[in-house]
N, C-alpha and C positions, 0 to 999 in steps of 0.2 A: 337445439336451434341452429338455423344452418347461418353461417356467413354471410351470405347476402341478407340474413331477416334479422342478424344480432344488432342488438343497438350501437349506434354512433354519435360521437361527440366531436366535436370540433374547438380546438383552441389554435390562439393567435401563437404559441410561445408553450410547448411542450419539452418537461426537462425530465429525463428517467432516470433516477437516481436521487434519493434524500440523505446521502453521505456530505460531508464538507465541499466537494464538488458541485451539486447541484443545487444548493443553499445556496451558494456562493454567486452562481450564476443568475440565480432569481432574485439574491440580494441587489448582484452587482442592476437589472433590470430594475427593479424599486427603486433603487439609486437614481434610473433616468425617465422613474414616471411612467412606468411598461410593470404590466403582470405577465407571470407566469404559471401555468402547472405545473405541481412537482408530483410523481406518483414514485412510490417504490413498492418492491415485491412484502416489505420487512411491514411489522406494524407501527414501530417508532422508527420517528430517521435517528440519523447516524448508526445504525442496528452494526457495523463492524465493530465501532469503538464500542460501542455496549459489551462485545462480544471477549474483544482483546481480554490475555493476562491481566491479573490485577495490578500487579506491579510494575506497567507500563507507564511511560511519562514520557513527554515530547521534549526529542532528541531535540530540538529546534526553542529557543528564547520566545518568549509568548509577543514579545514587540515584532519576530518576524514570521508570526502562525496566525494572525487575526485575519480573518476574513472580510471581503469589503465594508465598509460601514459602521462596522463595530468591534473596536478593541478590546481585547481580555481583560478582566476587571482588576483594577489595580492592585488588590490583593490577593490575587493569583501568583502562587512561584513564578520564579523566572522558567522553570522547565515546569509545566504543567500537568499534572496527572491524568491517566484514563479520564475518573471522575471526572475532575473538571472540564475537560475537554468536551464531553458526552452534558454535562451543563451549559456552556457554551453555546453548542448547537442548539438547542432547545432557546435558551434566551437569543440567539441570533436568529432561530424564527419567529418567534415570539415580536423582537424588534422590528422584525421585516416585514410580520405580516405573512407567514411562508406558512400555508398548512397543506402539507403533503399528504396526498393519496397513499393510504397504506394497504398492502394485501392485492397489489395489482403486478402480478408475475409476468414480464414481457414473455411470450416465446418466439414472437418472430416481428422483423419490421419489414416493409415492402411500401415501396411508392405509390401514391397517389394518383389521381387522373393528371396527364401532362396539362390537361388543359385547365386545370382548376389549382391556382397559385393556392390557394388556400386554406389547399391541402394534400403538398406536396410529400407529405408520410404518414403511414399509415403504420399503427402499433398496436399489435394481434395482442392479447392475454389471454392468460392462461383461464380464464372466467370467458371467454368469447368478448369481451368485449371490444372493441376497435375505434380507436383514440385518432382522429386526423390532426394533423397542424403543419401550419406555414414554416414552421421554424422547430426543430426538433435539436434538442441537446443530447450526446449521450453521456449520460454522468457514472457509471456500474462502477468503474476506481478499475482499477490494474488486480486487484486481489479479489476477485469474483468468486475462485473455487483454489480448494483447498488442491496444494498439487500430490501428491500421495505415492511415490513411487511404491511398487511392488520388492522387496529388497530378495536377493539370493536366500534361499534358504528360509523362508518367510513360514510356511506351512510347520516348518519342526519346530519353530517359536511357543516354547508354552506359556512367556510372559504376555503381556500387554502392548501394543503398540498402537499408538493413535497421533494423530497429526498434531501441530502446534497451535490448532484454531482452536482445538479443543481443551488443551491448560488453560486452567484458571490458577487456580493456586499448587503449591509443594503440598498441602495436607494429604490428598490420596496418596501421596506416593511415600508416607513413611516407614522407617526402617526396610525402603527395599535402594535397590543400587538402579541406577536409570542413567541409559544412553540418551542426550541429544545427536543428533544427526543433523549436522548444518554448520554454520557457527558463521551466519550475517546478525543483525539484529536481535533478529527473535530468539534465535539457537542463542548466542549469549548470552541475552538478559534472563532465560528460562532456566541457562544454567547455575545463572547466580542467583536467583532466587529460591533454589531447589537445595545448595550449598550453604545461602542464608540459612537457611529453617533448618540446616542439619542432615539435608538424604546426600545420601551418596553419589556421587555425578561425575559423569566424564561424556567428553563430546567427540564426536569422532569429526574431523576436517577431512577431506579430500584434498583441497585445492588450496592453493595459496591464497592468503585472505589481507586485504590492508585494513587494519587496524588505526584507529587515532585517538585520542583523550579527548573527553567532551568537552573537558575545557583545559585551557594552558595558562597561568598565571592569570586566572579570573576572568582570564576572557572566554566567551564562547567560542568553538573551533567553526559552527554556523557563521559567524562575522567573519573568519579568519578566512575561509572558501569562498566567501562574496568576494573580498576583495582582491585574493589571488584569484579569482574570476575575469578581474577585470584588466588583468596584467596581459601581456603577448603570452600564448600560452608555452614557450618551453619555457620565459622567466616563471609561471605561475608554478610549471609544472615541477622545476626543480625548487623551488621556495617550500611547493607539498612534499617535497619529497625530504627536502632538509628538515622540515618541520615531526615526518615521522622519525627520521633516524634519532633526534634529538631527545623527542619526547617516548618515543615509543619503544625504539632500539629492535634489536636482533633477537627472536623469540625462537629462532632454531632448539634452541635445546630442550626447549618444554614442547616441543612436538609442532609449531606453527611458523611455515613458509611466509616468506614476505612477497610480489609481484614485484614485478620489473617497474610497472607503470605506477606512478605516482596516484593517489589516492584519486584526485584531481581529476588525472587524464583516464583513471578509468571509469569514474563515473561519466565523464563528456562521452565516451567513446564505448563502453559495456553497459552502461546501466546500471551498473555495480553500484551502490553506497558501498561507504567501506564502514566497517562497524563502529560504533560509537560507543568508546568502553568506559562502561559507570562500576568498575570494580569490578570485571569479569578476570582482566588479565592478573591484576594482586592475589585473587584464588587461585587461578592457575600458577604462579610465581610458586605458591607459597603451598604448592601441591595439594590443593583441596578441589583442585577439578582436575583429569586426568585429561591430556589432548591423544589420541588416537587417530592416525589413517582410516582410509576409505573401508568400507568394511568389505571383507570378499564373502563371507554368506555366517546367516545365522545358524544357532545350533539350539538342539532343544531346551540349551537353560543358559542361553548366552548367546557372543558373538566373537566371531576369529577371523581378526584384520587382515587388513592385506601385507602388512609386516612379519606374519604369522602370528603374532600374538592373537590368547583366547581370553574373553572373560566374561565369567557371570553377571548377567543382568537380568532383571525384574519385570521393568518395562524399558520399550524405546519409545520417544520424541521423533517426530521427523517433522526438523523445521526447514523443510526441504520447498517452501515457498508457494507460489497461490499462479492460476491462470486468469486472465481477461476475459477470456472469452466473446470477442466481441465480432468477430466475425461469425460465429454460428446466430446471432442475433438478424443477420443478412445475406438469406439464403438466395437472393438473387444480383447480389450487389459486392462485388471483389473492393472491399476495403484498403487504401496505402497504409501497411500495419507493416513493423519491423520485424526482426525472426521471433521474440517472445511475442506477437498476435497485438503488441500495444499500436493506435492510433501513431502515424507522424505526422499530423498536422492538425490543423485547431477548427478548419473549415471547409466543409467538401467542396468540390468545385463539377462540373458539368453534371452528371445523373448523380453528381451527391448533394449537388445545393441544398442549401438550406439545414445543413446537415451541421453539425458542431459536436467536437469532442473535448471534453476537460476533465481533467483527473490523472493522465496518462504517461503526462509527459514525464521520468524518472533519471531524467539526465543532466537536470541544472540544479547549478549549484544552492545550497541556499535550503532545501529544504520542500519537500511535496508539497505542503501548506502554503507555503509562500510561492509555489509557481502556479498552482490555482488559484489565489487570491489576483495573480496577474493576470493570468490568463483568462479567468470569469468575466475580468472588469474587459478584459478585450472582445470576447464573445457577447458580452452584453452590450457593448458600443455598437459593433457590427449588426446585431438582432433590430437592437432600438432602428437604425436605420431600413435596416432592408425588410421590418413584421409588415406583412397583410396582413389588414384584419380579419378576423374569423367570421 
């Protein structure tokens, strides 16, 4: 079927994405008496969190991860599981009223007629089909595609290496020895859970990494970053930075750099979270994870650092992080996107109108959850105001 003969639809309020983003969004529109379509490529939403380790739980207190309209159920931990999380969503459509299109793969968006408000973008699939609306959301999240670098030495590899989208649990990997490659989030909590269950683990760092305690004398460090947020930021910045020396200290000797910039100022200023240690660093203390430099190339039954040090391993991890991709989604339209490809702003403006991004922003404090649940409720204020009908 050609493009001009494929069928078309029209909505008042088109949202692409049925992660916590795009729920959020359609919620936050429920909220002011406005529908929306939500489609995603995946067949259930939230299909990342389905996806994540098992032994994930939200870095973030459930009193500041709820999305508009409905709170985490009172008997949900204070740090919330995968699981539950992926329950949540499901009851917060459920609540909303949100049934998301599943199996609808965007491959490209492109404008509408200038003279038809009504349908100012147009959303190609990968099925031909072509979705119009007045008001378009892009919801895809910061973590679209797996990043996967190609490592030195990679072909004389005879162990295993696969990216960090793809652990689920330590079971495949017993009795062998396994390099992580990363060590933000993911790369730490994959290595403690690998160290949990008994495999042999060691993670290689490049870079200097800020580290923090999830929580500090019962408090969540989540509250602790809101309200050094709200300070002038060199008092906030040196309060984060006393706050690490205090709790965290000097981990030079078991192999991991500290940054100059306070946790704080690099997440305002890099995008950087600094990792949130649930018992990653007491293994490494207590030499049951091994910290390694940058690797300079693999070898056929291992890997030999850039220290010179060589050793045996099994498989590698590379929790070497995820692309956006959101600019290939708009092959005629130069998005304001920072040097990672992520959106800087929340609403397009002249040949972007109507245009809206959530999910993206990974620079304030507080937590990703909690700046889309803000941010939704502001996109959906703005939507409610300015939807043509379809």
């Amino acid at each position: 079927m050609t493009e001009s003969a494929a069928p078309r639809d029209r909505h008042t309020v088109l949202i692409v994405g049925a992660g916590p983003a795009g729920l959020a969004v359609a919620g936050g529109l429920r909220l002011l008496g406005r529908d929306a379509t939500v489609i995603d490529e995946a067949a259930q939403l939230g299909s990342s969190w389905r996806e994540h380790y098992e032994r994930l739980h939200l870095h973030t207190v459930k009193s500041h991860s709820a999305l508009p309209g409905l709170p985490f159920p009172d008997g949900a931990p204070r740090y919330v599981p995968r699981q539950g999380v992926v329950d949540y969503l499901e009851a917060y459509a459920r609540h909303h009223r949100i049934e998301p299109l599943g199996g609808q793969t965007v491959v490209r968006i492109t404008a509408g007629a200038a003279t038809d408000p009504g349908a100012r973008w147009r959303v190609h699939t990968a099925g031909g089909r072509v979705l119009e609306a007045a008001q378009l959301v892009l919801a895809t999240g910061a973590n679209r595609e797996p990043r996967m670098p190609v490592l030195p030495g990679q072909d004389a590899f005879t162990g295993r290496v696969l990216h960090s989208h793809d652990y689920r649990n330590a079971q495949p990997f017993k009795d062998q020895c396994v390099l992580v490659v990363g060590m933000g989030n993911t790369g730490a909590e994959i290595a403690l859970d690998l160290a949990e269950q008994g495999v042999a683990v060691a993670l290689s760092v490049r870079s200097p990494v800020n580290i923090v305690k999830r929580d500090v004398l019962g408090r969540p460090t989540q509250l602790s970053s809101i309200a050094l947020a709200r300070l002038p930021e060199p008092i906030g910045d040196a309060c984060a930075t006393l706050l690490r020396r205090l709790t965290v200290g000097d981990l030079s000797r078991w192999g991991l750099r500290t940054p100059a910039a306070s946790p704080l100022r690099q997440l305002r200023r890099e995008g950087k979270t600094p990792v949130i240690d649930v018992g990653t660093l007491a293994r490494i203390r207590r030499g049951e994870i091994t910290v390694y430099p940058g690797i300079a190339t693999l070898m056929r039954g291992g890997v030999r650092f850039t220290d010179g040090r060589g050793q045996g391993f099994d498989s590698i991890v590379l929790a070497t992080g995820y692309q956006p991709l959101v600019q290939g989604l708009f092959p005629n339209h130069p998005l304001p996107l920072d040097e990672r490809g992520l959106p800087t702003v929340l609403h397009g403006e002249g040949a972007l109108a109507g245009l809206h991004f959530v999910g993206y922003d990974i620079r304030q404090p507080g937590g990703l959850l909690r700046t889309i649940a803000m941010q939704a409720e502001r996109v959906a204020g703005r939507i409610a105001l300015d939807a043509v009908p379809a």
